[in-house]
SEFIDO-219186 format. One record per residue (C-alpha): x negated, y, z; residue number from 1; residue in three letters. Coordinates in steps of 0.1 Angstrom, whole numbers, plus 5000, padded with zeros to 4 digits. Each point is the difference from the previous one (the first is absolute). Example, Ala and Ser with C-alpha at 12.3 -4.5 7.8 and 13.67 -1.06 7.14 Angstrom:
<pts>
<pt><X>4877</X><Y>4955</Y><Z>5078</Z><nr>1</nr><rest>Ala</rest></pt>
<pt><X>4986</X><Y>5034</Y><Z>4993</Z><nr>2</nr><rest>Ser</rest></pt>
</pts>
This chain:
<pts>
<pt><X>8662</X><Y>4832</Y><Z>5490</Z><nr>1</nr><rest>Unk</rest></pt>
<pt><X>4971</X><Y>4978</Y><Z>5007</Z><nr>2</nr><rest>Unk</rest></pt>
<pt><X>4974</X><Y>5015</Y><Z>5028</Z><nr>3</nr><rest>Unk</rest></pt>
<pt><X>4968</X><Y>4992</Y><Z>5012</Z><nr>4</nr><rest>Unk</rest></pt>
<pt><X>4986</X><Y>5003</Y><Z>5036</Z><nr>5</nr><rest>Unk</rest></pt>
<pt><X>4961</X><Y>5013</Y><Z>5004</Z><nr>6</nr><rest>Unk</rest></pt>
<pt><X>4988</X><Y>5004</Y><Z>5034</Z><nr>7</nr><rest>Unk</rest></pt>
<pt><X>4965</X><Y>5014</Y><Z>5009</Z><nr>8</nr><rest>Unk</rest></pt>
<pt><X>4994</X><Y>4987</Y><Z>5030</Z><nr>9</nr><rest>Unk</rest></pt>
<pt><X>4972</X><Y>4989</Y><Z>5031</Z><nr>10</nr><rest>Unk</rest></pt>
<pt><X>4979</X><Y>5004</Y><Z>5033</Z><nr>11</nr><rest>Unk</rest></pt>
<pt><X>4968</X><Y>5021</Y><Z>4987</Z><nr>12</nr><rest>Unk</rest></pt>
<pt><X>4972</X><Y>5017</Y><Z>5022</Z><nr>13</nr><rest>Unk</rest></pt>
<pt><X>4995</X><Y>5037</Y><Z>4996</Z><nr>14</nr><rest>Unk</rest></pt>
<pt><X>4976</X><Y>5025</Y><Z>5013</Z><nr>15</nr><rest>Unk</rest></pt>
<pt><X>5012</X><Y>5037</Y><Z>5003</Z><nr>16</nr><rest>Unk</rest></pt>
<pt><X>4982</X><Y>5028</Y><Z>4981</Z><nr>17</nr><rest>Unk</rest></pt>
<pt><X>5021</X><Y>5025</Y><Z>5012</Z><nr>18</nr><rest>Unk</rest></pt>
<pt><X>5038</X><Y>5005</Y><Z>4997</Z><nr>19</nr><rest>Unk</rest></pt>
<pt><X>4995</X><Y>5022</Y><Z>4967</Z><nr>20</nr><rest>Unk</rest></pt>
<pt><X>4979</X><Y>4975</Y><Z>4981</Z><nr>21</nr><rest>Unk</rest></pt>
<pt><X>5020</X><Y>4971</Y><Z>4991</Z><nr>22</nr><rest>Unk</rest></pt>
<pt><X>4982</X><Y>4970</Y><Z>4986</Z><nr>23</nr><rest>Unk</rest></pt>
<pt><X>5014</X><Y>4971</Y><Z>4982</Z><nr>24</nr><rest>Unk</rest></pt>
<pt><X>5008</X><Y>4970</Y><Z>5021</Z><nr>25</nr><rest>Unk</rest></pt>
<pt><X>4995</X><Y>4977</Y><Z>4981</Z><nr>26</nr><rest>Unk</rest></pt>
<pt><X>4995</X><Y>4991</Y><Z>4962</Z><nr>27</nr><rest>Unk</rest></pt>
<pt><X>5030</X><Y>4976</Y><Z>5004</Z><nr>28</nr><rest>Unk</rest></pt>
<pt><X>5022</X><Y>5027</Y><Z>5014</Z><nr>29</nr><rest>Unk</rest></pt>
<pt><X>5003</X><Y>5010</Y><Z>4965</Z><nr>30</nr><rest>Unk</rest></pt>
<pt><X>5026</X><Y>4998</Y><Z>4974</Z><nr>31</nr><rest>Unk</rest></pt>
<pt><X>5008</X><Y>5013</Y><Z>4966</Z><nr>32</nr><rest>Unk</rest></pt>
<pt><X>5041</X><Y>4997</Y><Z>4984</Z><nr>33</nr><rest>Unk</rest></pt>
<pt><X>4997</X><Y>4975</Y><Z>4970</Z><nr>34</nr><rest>Unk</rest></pt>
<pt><X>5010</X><Y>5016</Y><Z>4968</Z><nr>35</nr><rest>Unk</rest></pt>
<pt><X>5040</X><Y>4998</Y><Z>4994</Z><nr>36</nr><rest>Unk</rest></pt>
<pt><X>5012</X><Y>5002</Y><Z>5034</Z><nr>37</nr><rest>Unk</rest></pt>
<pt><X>5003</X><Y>5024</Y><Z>5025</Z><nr>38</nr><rest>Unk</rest></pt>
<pt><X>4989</X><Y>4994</Y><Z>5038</Z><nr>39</nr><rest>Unk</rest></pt>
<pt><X>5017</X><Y>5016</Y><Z>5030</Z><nr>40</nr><rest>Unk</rest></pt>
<pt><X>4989</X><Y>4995</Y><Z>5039</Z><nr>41</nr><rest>Unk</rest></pt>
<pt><X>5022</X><Y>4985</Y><Z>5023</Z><nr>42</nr><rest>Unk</rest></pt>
<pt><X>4983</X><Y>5006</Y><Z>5031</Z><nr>43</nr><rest>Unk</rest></pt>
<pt><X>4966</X><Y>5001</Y><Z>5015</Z><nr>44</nr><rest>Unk</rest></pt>
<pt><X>4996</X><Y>4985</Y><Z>5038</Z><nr>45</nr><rest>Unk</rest></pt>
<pt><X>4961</X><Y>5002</Y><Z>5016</Z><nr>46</nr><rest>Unk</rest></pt>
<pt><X>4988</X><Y>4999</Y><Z>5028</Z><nr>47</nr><rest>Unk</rest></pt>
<pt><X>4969</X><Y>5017</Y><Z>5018</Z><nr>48</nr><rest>Unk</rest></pt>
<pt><X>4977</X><Y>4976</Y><Z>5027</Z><nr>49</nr><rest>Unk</rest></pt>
<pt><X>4977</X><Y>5032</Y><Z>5009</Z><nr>50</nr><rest>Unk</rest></pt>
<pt><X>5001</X><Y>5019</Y><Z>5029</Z><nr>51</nr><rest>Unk</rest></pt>
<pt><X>5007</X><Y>5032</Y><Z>4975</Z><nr>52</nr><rest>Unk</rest></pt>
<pt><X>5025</X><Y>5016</Y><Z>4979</Z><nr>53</nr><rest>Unk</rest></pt>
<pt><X>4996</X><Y>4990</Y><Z>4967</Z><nr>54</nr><rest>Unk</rest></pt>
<pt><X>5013</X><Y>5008</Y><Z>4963</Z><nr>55</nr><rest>Unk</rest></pt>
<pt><X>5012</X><Y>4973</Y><Z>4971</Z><nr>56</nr><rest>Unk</rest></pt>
<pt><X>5002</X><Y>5021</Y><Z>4967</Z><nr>57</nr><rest>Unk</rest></pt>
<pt><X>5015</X><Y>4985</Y><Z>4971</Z><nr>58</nr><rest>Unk</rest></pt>
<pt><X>4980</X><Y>5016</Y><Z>4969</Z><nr>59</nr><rest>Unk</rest></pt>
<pt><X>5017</X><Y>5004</Y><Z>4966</Z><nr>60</nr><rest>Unk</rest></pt>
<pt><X>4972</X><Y>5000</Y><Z>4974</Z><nr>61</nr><rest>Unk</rest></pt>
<pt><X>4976</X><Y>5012</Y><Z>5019</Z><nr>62</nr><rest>Unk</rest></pt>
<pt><X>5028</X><Y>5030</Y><Z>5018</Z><nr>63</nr><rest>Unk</rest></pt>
<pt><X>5011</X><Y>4998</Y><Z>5036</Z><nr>64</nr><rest>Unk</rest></pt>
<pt><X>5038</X><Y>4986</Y><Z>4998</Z><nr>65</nr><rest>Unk</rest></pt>
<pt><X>5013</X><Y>4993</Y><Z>5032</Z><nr>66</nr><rest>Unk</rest></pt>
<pt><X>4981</X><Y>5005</Y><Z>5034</Z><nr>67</nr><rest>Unk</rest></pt>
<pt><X>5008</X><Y>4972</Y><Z>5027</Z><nr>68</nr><rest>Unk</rest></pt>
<pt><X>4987</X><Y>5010</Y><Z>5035</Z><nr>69</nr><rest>Unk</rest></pt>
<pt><X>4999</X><Y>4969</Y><Z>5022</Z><nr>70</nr><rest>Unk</rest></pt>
<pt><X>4994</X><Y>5007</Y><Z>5040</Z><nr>71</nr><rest>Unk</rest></pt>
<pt><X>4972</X><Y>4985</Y><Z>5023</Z><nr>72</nr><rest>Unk</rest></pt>
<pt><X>5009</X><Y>4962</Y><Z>5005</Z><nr>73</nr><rest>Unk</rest></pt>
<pt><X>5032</X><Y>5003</Y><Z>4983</Z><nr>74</nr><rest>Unk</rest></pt>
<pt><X>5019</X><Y>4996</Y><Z>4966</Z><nr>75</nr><rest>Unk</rest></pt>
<pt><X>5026</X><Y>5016</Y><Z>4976</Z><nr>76</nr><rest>Unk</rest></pt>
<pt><X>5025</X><Y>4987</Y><Z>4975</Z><nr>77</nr><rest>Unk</rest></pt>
<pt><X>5011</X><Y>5024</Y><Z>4976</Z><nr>78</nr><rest>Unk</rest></pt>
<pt><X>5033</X><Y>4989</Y><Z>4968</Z><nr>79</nr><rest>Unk</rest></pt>
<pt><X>4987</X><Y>5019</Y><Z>4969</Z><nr>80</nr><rest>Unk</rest></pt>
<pt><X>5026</X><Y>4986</Y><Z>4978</Z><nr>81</nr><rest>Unk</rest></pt>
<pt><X>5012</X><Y>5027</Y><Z>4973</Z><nr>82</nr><rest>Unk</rest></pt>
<pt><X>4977</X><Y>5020</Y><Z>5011</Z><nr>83</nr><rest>Unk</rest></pt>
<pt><X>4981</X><Y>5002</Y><Z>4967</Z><nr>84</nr><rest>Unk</rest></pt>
<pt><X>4994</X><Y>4976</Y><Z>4969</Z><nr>85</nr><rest>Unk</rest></pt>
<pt><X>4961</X><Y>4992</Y><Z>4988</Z><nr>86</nr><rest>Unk</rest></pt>
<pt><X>4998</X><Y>5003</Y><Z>4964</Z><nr>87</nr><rest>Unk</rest></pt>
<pt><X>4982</X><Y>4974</Y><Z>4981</Z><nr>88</nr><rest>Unk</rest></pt>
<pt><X>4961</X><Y>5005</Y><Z>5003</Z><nr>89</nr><rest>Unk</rest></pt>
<pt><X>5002</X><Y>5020</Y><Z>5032</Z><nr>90</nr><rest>Unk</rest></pt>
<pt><X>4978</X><Y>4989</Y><Z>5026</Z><nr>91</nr><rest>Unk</rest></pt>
<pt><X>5003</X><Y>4993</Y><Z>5035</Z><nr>92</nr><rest>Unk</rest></pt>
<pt><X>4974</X><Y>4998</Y><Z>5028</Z><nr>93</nr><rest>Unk</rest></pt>
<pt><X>5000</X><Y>4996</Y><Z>5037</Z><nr>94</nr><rest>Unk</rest></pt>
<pt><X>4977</X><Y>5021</Y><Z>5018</Z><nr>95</nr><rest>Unk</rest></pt>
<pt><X>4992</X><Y>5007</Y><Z>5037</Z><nr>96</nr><rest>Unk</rest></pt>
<pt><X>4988</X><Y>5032</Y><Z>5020</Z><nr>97</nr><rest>Unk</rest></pt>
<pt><X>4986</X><Y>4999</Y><Z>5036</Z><nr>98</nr><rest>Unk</rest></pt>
<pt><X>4981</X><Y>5025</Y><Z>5021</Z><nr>99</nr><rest>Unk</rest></pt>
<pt><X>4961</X><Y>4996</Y><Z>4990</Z><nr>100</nr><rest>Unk</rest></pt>
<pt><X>4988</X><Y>4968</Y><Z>5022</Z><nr>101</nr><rest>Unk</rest></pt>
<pt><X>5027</X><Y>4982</Y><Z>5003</Z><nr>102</nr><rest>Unk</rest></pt>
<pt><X>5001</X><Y>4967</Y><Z>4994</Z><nr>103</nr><rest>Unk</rest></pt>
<pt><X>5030</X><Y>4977</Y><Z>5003</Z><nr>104</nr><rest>Unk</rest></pt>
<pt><X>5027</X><Y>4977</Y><Z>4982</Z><nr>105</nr><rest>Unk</rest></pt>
<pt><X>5030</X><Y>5011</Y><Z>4978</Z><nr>106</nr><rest>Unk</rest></pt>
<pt><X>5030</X><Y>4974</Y><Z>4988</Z><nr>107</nr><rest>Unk</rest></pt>
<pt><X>5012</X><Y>5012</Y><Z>4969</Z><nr>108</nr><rest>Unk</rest></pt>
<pt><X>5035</X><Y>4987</Y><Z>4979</Z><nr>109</nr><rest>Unk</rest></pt>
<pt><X>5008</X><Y>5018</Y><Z>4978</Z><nr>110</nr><rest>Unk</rest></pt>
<pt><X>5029</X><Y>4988</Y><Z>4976</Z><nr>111</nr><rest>Unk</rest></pt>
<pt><X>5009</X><Y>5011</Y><Z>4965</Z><nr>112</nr><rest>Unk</rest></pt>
<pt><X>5026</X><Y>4986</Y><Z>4973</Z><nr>113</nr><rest>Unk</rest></pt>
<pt><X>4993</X><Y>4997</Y><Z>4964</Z><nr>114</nr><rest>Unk</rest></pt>
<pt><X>5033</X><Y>5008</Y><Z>4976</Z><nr>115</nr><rest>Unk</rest></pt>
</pts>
């Protein structure tokens, strides 16, 4: 079985609108499954450089999909293998939630395998 690796990943400002208004991170933090194949995420790891709890969401056409709450100053790594598969033309976006006025840094890597 041949696979293919995908990985949406960087260090992007953000500034916090409040943690129930999530806003796209940024437009390369976006990915949609090529016809044919079928995506699944192997794991997301990010990091938060604010001073404030802060929330990763991983959107699924436009739907909250997983919710990744990442402490002040610290990070997480969560294993999403088998978790769920991505059907072709499903897509994926990384967004970000923060408490209105705050402004900070997020590392995001988030991996995925094509099959």
């Amino acid at each position: 079985m041949h696979t293919t690796p995908r990985f949406l990943q960087g260090v992007y400002s953000f500034e916090g609108k409040g943690l129930d208004r999530p806003g796209l991170v940024d437009g390369t933090l976006s990915y949609v499954v090529p016809g044919g194949v079928v995506a699944q995420p192997v794991y997301f790891r990010g990091g938060n450089a604010s001073d404030e709890l802060i929330c990763v969401l991983l959107m699924r056409d436009g739907q909250p999909m997983r919710y990744f709450p990442i402490g002040a100053k610290s990070d997480v790594h969560v294993p999403l293998r088998v978790v769920e598969d991505l059907d072709s033309g499903t897509g994926i976006e990384v967004h970000v939630a923060a408490p209105a006025g705050v402004s900070g840094t997020v590392i995001v890597d988030l991996g995925l395998v094509e099959v």
